[in-house]
C-alpha positions, 0 to 999 in steps of 0.5 A, a space after each residue: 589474562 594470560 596469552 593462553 587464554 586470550 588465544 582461547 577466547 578469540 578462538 571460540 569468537 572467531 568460530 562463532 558464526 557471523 550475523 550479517 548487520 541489518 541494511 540501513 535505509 540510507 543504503 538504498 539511496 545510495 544505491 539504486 540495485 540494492 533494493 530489488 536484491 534485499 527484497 528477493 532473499 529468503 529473509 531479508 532483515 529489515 524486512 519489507 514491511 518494516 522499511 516501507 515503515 523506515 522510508 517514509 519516517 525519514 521522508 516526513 521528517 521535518 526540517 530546522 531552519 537557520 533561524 532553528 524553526 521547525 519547518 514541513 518535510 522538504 521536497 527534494 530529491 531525497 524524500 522523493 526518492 525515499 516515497 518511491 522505494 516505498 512504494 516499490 516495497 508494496 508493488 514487490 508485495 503485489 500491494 497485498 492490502 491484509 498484509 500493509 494493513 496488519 503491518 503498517 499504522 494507520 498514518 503510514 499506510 495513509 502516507 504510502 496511499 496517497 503517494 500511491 494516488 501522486 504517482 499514478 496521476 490522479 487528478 489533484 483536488 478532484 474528488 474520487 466519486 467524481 472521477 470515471 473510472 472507465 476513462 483512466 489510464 488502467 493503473 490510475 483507476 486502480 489506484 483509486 480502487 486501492 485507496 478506497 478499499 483501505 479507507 473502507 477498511 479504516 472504517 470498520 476499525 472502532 473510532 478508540 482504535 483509530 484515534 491511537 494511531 492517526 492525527 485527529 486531521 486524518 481521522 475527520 478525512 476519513 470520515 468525510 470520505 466515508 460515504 464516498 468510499 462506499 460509492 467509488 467501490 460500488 461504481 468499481 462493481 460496475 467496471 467489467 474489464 481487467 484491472 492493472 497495479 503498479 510494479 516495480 517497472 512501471 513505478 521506475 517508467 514513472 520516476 524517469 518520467 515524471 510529466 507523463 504517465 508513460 508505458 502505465 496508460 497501456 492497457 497490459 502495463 503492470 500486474 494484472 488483477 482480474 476483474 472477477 479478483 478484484 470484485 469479489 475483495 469488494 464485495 467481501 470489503 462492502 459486506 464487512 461495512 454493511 454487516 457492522 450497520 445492520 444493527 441498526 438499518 435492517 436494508 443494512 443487513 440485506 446489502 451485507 448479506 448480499 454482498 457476502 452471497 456474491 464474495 462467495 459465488 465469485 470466490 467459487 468460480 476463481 477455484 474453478 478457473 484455477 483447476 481448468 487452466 492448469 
């Protein structure tokens, strides 16, 4: 190639204009700002959903001994820390449930749940139609009511359509948890009061104070839901249930048809409130 043409391709190269290269998950270890900038562009690449998925891949990776076995994701500082930016992802997205559940498989949207339950302290061992929900901190009792809602839409999913996208472990779990599910959303009906869900400040309080759940037990930490909100996605969630039990239980198709009725009346009434405080 002679000089003259040289000159000329890097000139059409150089007048091309630039992609910028695509973060790395690794850049956000390193750096602890990083993430709340990405997530406020315009169009952030990788996008939010896509590195709740990078972070939690690398989180679960397992480790190779010396001896070259095959051992369980460690837990140290760096996984620790990949679950945290995780779960920040989804507390910037205001933990929009369709959008994680279109987005996500059902493994890692089961990862990034129960790490959700870890942080927000409640109780291990414990099963959640035990707890009252009345009497925890305001984001721990939220994040039980997340975790269910997921699990209720698991179960709406047909069991072909699970066994693609989660262990068969997963899948006996969700199973189990089926009527248990059902039973901590009907008890969340009871609950006539706000609900709060973690933010990025709050999962930060959390982080720098692992042994308590800090400034989240009060009653205004996080993201109000309010309670009207909240109940009229569970409504909807129990009615979606119901709807697919009816063909064969008539009380079934009565529960889902109610459900839906009160999904409805209170979609209405959040119209209303809306129009008269602006």
């Amino acid at each position: 190639m002679s000089a003259e043409a040289a000159d000329r391709v890097a000139a059409v190269i150089s007048s091309r204009p630039s992609t910028p290269l695509q973060t790395s998950w690794f850049e956000f270890l390193l750096d602890g700002s990083l993430l709340e900038n990405h997530l406020q562009k315009s169009n952030p690449d990788p996008l939010p959903v896509q590195l709740i998925i990078q972070f939690l891949e690398q989180a679960s990776k397992p480790s190779v001994n010396e001896q070259n076995q095959v051992q369980p994701p460690a837990d140290n500082r760096r996984n620790r820390t990949l679950k945290l930016l995780a779960l920040k992802v989804a507390a910037h997205m205001k933990w929009d449930l369709e959008v994680l559940e279109k987005g996500l498989t059902i493994p890692v949207l089961n990862m990034l749940l129960n790490e959700l339950l870890c942080v927000s302290k409640v109780p291990p061992g414990v099963k959640h139609v035990d707890l009252d929900l009345s009497t925890l901190p305001p984001t721990t009792a939220m994040a039980v009511i997340i975790y269910n809602l997921v699990s209720s839409g698991f179960l709406r999913l047909s069991i072909v359509q699970q066994e693609k996208e989660m262990t068969e472990n997963i899948l006996t779990v969700l199973k189990e948890q089926a009527a248990d599910s059902i039973s901590v959303l009907e008890g969340a009906l009871r609950l006539k009061k706000d609900f709060y869900v973690h933010t990025l400040r709050t999962l930060d309080l959390l982080a720098a104070d692992a042994a308590a759940n800090g400034e989240t037990e009060s009653s205004t930490a996080g993201l109000r839901i309010s309670a009207d909100e909240l109940h009229c996605q569970v409504h909807y969630d129990l009615g979606g249930i119901f709807f697919q039990q009816a063909c064969t239980d008539q009380p079934a198709f009565e529960k889902a048809r109610d459900h839906f009725r009160q999904t409805k009346e209170l979609g209405r009434d959040e119209r209303v409130s809306e129009r008269a405080s602006e």
